[in-house]
DRENPA-3360 file (N, C-alpha, C; in nm, 2 decimals, always signed):
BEGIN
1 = XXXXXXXX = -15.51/-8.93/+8.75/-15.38/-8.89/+8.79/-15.27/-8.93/+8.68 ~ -15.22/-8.83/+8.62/-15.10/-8.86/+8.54/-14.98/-8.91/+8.62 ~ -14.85/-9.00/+8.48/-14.85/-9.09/+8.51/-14.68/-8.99/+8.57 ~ -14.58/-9.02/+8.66/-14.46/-8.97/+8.67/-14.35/-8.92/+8.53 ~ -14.40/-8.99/+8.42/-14.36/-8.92/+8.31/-14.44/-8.77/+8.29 ~ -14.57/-8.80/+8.30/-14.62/-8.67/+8.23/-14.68/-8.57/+8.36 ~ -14.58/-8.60/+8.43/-14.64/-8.51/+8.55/-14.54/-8.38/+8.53 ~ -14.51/-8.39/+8.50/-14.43/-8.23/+8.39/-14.49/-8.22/+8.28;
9 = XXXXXXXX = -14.51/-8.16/+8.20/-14.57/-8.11/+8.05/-14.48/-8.18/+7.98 ~ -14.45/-8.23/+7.81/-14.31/-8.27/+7.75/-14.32/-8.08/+7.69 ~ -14.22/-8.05/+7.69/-14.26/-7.92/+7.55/-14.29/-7.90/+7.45 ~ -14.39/-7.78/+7.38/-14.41/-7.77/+7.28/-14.25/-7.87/+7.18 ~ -14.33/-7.89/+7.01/-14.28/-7.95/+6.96/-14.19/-7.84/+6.91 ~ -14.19/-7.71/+6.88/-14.07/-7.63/+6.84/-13.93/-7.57/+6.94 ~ -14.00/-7.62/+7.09/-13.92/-7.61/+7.17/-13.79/-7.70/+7.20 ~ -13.88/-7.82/+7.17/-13.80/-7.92/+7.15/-13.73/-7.95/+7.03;
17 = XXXXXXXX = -13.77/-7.96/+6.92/-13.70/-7.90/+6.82/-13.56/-7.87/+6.84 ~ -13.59/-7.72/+6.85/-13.48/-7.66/+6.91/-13.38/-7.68/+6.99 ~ -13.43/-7.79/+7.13/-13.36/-7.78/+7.22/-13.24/-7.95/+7.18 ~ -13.33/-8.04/+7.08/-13.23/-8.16/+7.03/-13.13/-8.10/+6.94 ~ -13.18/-8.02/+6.83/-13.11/-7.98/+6.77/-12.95/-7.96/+6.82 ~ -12.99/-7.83/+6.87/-12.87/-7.80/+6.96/-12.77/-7.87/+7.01 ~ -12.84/-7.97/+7.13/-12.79/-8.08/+7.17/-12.69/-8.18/+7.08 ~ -12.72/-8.19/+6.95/-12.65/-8.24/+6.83/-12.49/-8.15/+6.78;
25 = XXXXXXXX = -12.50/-8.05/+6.83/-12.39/-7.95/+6.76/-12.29/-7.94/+6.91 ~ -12.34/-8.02/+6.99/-12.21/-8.05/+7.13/-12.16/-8.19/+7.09 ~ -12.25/-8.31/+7.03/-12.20/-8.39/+7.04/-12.24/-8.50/+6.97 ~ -12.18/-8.60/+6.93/-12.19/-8.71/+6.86/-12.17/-8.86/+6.89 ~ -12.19/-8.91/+6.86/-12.16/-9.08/+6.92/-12.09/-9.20/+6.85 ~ -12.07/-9.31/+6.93/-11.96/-9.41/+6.88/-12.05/-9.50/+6.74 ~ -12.11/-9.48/+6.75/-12.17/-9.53/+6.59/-12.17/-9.42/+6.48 ~ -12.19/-9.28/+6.49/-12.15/-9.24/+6.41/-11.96/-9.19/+6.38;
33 = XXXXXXXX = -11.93/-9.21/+6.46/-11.77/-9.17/+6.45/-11.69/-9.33/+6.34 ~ -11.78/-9.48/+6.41/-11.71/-9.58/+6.36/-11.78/-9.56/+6.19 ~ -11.89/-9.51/+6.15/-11.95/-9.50/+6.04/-11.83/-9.42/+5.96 ~ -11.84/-9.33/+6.03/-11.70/-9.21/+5.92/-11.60/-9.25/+5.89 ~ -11.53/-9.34/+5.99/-11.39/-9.41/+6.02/-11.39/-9.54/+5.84 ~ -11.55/-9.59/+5.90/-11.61/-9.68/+5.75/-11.57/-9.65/+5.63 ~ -11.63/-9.50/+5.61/-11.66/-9.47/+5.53/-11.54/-9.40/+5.44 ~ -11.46/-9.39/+5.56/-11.34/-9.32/+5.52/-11.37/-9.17/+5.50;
41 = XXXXXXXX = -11.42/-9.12/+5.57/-11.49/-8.95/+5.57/-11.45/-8.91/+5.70 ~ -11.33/-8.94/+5.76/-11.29/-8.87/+5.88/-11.23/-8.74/+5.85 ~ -11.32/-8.64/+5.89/-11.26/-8.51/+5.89/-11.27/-8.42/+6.03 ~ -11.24/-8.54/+6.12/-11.22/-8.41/+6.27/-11.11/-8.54/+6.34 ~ -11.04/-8.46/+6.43/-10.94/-8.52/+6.49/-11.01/-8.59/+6.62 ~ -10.97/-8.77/+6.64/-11.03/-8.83/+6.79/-10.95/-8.83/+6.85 ~ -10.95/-8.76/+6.99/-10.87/-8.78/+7.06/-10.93/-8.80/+7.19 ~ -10.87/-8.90/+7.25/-10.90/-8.95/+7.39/-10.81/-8.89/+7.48;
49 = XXXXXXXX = -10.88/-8.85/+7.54/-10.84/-8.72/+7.67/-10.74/-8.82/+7.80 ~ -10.78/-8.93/+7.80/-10.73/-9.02/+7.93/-10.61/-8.97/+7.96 ~ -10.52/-9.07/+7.99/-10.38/-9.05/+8.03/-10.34/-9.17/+7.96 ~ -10.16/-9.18/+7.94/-10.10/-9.21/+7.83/-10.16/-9.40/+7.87 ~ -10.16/-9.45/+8.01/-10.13/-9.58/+8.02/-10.25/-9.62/+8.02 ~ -10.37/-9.58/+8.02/-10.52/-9.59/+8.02/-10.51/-9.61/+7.83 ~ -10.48/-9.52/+7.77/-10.50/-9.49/+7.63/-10.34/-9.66/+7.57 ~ -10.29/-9.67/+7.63/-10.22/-9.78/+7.61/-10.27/-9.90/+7.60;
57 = XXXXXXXX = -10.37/-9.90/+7.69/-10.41/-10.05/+7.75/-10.53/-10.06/+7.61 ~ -10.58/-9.94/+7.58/-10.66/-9.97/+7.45/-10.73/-9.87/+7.43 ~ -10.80/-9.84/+7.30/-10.82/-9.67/+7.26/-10.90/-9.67/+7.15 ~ -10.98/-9.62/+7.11/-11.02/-9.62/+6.97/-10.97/-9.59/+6.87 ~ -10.99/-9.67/+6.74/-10.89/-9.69/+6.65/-10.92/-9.52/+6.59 ~ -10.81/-9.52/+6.57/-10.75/-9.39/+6.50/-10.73/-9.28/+6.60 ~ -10.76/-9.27/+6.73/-10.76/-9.16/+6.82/-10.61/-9.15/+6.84 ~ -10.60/-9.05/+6.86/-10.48/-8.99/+6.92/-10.52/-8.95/+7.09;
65 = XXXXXXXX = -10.33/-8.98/+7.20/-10.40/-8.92/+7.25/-10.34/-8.77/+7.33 ~ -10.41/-8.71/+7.39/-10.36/-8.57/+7.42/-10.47/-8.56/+7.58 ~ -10.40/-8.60/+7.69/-10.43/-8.60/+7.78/-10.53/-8.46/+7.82 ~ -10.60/-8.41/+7.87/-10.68/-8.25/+7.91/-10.57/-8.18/+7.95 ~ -10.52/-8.27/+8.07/-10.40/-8.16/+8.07/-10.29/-8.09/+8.00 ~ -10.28/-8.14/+7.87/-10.19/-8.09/+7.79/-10.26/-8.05/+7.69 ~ -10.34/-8.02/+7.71/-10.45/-7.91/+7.57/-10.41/-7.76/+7.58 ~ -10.30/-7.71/+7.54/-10.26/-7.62/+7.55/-10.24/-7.52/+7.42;
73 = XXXXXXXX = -10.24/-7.39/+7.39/-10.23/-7.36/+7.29/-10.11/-7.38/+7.16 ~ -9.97/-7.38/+7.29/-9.85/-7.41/+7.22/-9.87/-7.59/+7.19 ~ -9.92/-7.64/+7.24/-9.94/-7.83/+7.21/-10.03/-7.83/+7.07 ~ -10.12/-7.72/+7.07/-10.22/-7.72/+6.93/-10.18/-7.68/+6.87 ~ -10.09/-7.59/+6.82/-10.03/-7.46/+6.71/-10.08/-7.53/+6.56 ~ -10.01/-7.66/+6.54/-10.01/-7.73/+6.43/-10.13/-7.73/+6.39 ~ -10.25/-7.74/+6.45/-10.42/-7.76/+6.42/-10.48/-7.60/+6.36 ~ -10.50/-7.63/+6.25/-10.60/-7.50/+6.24/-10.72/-7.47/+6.32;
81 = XXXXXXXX = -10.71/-7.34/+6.34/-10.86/-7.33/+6.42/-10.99/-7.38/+6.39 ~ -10.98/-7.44/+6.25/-11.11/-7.51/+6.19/-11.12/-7.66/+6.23 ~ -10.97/-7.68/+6.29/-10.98/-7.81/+6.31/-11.13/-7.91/+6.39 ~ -11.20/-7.93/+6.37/-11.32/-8.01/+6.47/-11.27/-8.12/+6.53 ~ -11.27/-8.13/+6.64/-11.19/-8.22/+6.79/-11.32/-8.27/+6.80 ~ -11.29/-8.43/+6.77/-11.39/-8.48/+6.89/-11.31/-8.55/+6.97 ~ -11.37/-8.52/+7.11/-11.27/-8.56/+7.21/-11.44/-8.72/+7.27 ~ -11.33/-8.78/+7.34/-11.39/-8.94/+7.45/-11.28/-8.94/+7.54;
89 = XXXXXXXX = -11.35/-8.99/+7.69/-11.26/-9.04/+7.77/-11.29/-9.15/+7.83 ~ -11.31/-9.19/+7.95/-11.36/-9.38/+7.96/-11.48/-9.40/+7.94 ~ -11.54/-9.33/+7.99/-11.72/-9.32/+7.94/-11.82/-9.23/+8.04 ~ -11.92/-9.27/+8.06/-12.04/-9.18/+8.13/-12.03/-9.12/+8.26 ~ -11.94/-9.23/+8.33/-11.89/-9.20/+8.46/-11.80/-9.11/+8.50 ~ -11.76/-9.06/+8.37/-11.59/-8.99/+8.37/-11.59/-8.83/+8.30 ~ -11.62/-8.72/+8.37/-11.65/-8.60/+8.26/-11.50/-8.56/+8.21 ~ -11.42/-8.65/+8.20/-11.28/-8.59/+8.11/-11.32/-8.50/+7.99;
97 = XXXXXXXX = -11.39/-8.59/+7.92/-11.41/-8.50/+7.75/-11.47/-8.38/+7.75 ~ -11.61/-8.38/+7.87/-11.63/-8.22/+7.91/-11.55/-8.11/+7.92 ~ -11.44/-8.16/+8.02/-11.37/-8.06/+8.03/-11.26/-8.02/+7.95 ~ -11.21/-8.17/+7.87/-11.12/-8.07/+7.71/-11.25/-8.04/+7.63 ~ -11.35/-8.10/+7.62/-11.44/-7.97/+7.57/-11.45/-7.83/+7.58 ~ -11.41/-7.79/+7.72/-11.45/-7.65/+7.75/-11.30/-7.58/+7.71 ~ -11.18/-7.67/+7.75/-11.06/-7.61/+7.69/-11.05/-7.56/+7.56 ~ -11.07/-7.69/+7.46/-11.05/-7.69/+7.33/-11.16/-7.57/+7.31;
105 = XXXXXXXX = -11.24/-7.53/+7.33/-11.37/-7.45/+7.29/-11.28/-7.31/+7.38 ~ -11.24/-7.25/+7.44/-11.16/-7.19/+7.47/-11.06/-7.14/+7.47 ~ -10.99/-7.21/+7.36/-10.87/-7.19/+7.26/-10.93/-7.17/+7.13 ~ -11.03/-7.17/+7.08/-11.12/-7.14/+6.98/-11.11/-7.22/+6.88 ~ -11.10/-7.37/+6.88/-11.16/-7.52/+6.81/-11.26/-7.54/+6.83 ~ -11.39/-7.56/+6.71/-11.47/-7.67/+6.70/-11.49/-7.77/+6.78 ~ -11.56/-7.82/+6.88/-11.58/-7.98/+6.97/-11.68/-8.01/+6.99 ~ -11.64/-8.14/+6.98/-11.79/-8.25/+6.96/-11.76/-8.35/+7.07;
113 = XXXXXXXX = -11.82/-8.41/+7.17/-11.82/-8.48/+7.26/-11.89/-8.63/+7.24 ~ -11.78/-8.72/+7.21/-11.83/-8.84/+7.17/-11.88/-8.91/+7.26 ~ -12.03/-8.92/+7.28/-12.09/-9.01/+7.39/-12.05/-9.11/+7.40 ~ -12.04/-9.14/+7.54/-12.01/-9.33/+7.60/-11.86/-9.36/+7.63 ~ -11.78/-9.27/+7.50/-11.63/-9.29/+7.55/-11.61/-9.42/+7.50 ~ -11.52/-9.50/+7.61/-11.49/-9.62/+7.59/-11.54/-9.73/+7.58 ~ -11.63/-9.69/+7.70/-11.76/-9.79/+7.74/-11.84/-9.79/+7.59 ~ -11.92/-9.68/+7.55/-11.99/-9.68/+7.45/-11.95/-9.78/+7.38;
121 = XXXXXXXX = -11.81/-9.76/+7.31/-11.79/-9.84/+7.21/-11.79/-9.99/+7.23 ~ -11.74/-9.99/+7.32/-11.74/-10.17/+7.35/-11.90/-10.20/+7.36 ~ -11.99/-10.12/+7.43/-12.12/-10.13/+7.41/-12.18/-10.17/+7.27 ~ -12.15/-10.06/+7.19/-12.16/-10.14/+7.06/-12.09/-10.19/+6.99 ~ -12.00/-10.28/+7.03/-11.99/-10.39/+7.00/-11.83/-10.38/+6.92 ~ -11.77/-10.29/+6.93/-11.65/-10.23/+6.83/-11.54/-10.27/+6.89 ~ -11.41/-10.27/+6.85/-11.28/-10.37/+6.88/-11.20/-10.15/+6.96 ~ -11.13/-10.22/+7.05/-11.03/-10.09/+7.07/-10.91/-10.14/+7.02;
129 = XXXXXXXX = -10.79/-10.08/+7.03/-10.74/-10.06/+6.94/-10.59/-10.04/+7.07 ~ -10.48/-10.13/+7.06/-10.35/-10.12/+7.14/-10.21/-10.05/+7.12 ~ -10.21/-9.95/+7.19/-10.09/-9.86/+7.14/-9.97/-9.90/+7.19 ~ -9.86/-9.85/+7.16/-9.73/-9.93/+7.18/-9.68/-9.77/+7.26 ~ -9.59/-9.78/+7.37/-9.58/-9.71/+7.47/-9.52/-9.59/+7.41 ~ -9.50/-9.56/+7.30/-9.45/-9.40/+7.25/-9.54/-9.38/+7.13 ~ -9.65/-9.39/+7.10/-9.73/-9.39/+7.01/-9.82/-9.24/+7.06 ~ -9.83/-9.26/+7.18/-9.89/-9.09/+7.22/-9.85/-8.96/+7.19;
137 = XXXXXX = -9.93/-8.90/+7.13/-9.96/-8.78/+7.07/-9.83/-8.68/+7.12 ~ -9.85/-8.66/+7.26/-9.73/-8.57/+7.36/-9.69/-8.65/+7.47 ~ -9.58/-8.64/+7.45/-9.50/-8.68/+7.56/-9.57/-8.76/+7.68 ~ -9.49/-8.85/+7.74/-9.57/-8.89/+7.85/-9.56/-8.82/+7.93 ~ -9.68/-8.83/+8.04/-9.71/-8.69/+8.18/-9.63/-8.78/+8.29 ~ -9.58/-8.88/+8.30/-9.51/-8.91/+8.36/-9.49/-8.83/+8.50;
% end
């Protein structure tokens, strides 16, 4: 009797292939975002989706933030459409970034979905980063 793992087939290996692949071109994670940040190779905008007093209390360094709710076309204008958004919001528990994923990708930006969010990062082991109360991207939703 096979074992609860292989009591499904795994997929051929070009299925899978395929299917991680993919999975790579939705999203990215807090080790490689802190690597670029390293490396000084940041070329997509972080922004944390939360809300202004969540993103106050601490945030990842260099994120900007722009609440989901305010992912609007006239709030992007400035962004080229090539701009690549990776969006985070508190972490696993929280599908904020999903859903400015589906925005941003709907207004016709590039997005990448940074696994773990906030959690991740403190997971591994990374400092957040304390914004001072007008430091937010757009206005407070107040």
């Amino acid at each position: 009797m096979p074992s609860l793992v292989r009591d499904i087939p795994a997929a051929p290996s070009a299925i899978a292939l395929m299917h991680f692949s993919n999975r790579l071109t939705f999203e990215t994670d807090c080790s490689d975002v802190h690597s670029s940040q390293e490396a000084a190779e940041v070329d997509f905008v972080l922004v944390d989706v939360r809300g202004p007093l969540a993103f106050e209390r601490g945030h990842v360094p260099g994120a900007i933030n722009i609440p989901t709710r305010l992912l609007t076309a006239e709030g992007l204008a400035n962004y080229p459409k090539t701009t690549l958004f990776v969006v985070y919001c508190a972490g696993p528990h929280c599908n904020g970034a999903n859903k400015a994923a589906v925005k941003l990708a709907a207004l016709g930006y590039p997005v990448k979905e940074m696994l773990g969010g906030v959690t991740g990062w403190l997971d591994e082991g990374f400092q957040l980063s304390v914004a001072q109360p007008a430091r937010s991207a757009f206005p407070c939703e107040c």
